[in-house]
Biopython code that builds the backbone (N, CA, C, O; Angstrom):
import numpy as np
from Bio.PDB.StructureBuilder import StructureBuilder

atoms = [
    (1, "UNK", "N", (-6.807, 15.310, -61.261)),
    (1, "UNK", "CA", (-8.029, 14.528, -61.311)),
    (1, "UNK", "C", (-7.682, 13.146, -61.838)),
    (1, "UNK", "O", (-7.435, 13.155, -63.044)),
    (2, "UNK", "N", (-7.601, 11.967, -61.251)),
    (2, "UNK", "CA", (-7.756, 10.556, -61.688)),
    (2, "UNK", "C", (-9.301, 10.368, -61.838)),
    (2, "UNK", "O", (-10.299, 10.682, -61.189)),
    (3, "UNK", "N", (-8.898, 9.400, -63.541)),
    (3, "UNK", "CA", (-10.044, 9.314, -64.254)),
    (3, "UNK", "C", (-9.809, 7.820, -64.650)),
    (3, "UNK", "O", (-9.438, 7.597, -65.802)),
    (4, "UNK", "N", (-10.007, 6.729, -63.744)),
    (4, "UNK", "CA", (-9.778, 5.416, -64.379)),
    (4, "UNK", "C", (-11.050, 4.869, -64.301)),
    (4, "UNK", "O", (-12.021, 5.376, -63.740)),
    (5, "UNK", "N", (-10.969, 3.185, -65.236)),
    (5, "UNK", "CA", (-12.042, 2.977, -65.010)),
    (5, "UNK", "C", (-12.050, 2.012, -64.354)),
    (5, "UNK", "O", (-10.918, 1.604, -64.092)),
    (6, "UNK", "N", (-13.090, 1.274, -63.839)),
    (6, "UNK", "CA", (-13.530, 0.463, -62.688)),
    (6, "UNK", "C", (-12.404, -0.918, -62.554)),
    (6, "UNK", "O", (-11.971, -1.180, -61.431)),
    (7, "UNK", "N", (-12.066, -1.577, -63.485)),
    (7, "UNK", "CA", (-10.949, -2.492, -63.616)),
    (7, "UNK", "C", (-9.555, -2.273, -62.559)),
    (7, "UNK", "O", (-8.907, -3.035, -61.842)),
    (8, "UNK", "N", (-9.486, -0.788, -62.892)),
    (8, "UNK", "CA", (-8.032, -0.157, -62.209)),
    (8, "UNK", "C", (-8.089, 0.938, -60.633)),
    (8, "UNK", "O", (-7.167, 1.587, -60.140)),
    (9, "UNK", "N", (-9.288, 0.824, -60.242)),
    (9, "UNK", "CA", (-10.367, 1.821, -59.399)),
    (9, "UNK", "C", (-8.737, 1.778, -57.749)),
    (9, "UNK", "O", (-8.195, 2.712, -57.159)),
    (10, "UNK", "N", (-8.550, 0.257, -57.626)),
    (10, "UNK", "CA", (-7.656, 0.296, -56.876)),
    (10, "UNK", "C", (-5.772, 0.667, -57.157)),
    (10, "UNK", "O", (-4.862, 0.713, -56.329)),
    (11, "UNK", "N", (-5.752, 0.862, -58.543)),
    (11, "UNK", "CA", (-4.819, 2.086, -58.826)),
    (11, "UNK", "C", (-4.616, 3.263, -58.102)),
    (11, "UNK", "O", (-3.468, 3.651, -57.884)),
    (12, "UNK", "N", (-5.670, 3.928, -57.672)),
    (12, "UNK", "CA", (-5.637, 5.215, -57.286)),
    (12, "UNK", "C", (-4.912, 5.198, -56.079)),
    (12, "UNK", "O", (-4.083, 6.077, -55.845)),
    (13, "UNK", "N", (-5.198, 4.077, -55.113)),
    (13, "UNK", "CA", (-4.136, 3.578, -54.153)),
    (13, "UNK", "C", (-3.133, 4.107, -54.368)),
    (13, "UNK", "O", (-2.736, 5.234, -54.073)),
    (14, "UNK", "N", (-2.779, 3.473, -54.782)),
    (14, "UNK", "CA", (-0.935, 4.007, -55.259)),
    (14, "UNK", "C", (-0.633, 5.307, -55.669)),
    (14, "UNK", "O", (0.441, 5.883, -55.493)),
    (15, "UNK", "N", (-1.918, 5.868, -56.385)),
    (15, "UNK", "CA", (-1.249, 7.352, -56.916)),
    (15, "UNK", "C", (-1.219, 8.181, -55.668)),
    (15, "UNK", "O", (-0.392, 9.078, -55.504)),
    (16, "UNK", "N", (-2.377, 7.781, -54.568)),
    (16, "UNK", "CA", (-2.364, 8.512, -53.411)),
    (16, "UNK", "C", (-0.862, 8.313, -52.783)),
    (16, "UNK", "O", (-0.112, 9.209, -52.398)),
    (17, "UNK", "N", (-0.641, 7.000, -52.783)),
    (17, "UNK", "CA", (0.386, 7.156, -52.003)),
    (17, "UNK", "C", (1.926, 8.081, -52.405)),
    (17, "UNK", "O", (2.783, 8.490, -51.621)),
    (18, "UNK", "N", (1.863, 8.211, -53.989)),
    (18, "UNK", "CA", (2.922, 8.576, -54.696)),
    (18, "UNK", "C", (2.926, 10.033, -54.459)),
    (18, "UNK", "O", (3.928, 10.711, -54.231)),
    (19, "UNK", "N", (1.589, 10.486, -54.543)),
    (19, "UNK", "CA", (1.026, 12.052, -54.048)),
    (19, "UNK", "C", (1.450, 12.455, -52.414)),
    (19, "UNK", "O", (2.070, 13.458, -52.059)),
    (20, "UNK", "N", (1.017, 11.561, -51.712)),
    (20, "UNK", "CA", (1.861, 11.765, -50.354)),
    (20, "UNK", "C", (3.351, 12.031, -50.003)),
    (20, "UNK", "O", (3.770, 12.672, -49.039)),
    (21, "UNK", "N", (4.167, 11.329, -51.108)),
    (21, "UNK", "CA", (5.510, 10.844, -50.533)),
    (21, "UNK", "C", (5.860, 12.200, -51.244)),
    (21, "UNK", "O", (6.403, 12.996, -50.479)),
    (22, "UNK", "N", (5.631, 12.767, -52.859)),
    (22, "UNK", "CA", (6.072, 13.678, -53.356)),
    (22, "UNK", "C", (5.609, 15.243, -52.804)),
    (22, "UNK", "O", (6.039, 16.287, -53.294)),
    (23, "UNK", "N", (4.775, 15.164, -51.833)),
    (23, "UNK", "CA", (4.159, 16.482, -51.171)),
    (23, "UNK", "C", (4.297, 17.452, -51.706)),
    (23, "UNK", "O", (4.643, 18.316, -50.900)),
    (24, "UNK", "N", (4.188, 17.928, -52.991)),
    (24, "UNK", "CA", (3.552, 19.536, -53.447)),
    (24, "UNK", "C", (2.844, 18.899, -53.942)),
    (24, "UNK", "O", (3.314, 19.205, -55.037)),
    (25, "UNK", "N", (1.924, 18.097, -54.246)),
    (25, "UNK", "CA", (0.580, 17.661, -55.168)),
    (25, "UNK", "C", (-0.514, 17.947, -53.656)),
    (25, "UNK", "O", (-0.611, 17.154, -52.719)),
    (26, "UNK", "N", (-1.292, 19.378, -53.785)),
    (26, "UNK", "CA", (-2.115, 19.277, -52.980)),
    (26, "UNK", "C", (-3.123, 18.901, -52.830)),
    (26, "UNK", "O", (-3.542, 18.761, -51.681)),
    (27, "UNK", "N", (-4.053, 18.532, -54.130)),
    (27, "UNK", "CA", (-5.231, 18.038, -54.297)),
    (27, "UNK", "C", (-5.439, 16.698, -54.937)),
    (27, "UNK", "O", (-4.313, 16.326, -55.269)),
    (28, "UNK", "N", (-6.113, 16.002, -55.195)),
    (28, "UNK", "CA", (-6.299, 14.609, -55.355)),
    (28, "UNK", "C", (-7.802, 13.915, -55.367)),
    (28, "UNK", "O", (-8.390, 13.247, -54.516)),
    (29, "UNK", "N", (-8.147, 14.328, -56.606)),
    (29, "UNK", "CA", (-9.743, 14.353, -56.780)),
    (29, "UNK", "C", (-9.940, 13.109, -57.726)),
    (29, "UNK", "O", (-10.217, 13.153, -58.924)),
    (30, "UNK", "N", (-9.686, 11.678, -56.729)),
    (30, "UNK", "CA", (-10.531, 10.500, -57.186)),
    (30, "UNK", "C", (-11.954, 10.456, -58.007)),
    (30, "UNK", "O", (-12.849, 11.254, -57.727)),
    (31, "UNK", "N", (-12.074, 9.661, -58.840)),
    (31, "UNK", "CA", (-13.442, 8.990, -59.204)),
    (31, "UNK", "C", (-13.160, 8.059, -60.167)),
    (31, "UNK", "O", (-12.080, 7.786, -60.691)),
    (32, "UNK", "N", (-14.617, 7.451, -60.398)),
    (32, "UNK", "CA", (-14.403, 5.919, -61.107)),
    (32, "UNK", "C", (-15.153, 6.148, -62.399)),
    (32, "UNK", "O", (-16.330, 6.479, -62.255)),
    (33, "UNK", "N", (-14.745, 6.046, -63.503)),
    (33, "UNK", "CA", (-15.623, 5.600, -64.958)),
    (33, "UNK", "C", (-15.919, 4.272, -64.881)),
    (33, "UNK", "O", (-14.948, 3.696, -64.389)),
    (34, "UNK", "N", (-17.057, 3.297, -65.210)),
    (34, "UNK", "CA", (-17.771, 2.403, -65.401)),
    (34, "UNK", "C", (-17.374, 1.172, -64.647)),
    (34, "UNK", "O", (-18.040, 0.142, -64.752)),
]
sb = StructureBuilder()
sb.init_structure("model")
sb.init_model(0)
sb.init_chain("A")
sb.init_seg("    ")
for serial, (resi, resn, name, xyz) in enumerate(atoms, 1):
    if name == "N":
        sb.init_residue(resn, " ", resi, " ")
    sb.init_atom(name, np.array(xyz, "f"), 0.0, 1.0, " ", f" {name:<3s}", serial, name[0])
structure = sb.get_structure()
């Protein structure tokens, strides 16, 4: 679960992509705090 807040919202970008390249991370449950 990524839990950032709105400042860093386009962070998650990257974790997706880091989650893709490393493929056993099957889930990837974005959202934004404030």
């Amino acid at each position: 679960i990524s839990a950032v807040g709105g400042a860093t919202i386009l962070d998650q970008l990257t974790l997706a992509e880091a989650i893709k390249a490393v493929g056993s991370i099957k889930r990837f449950l974005p959202s934004e705090f404030g």
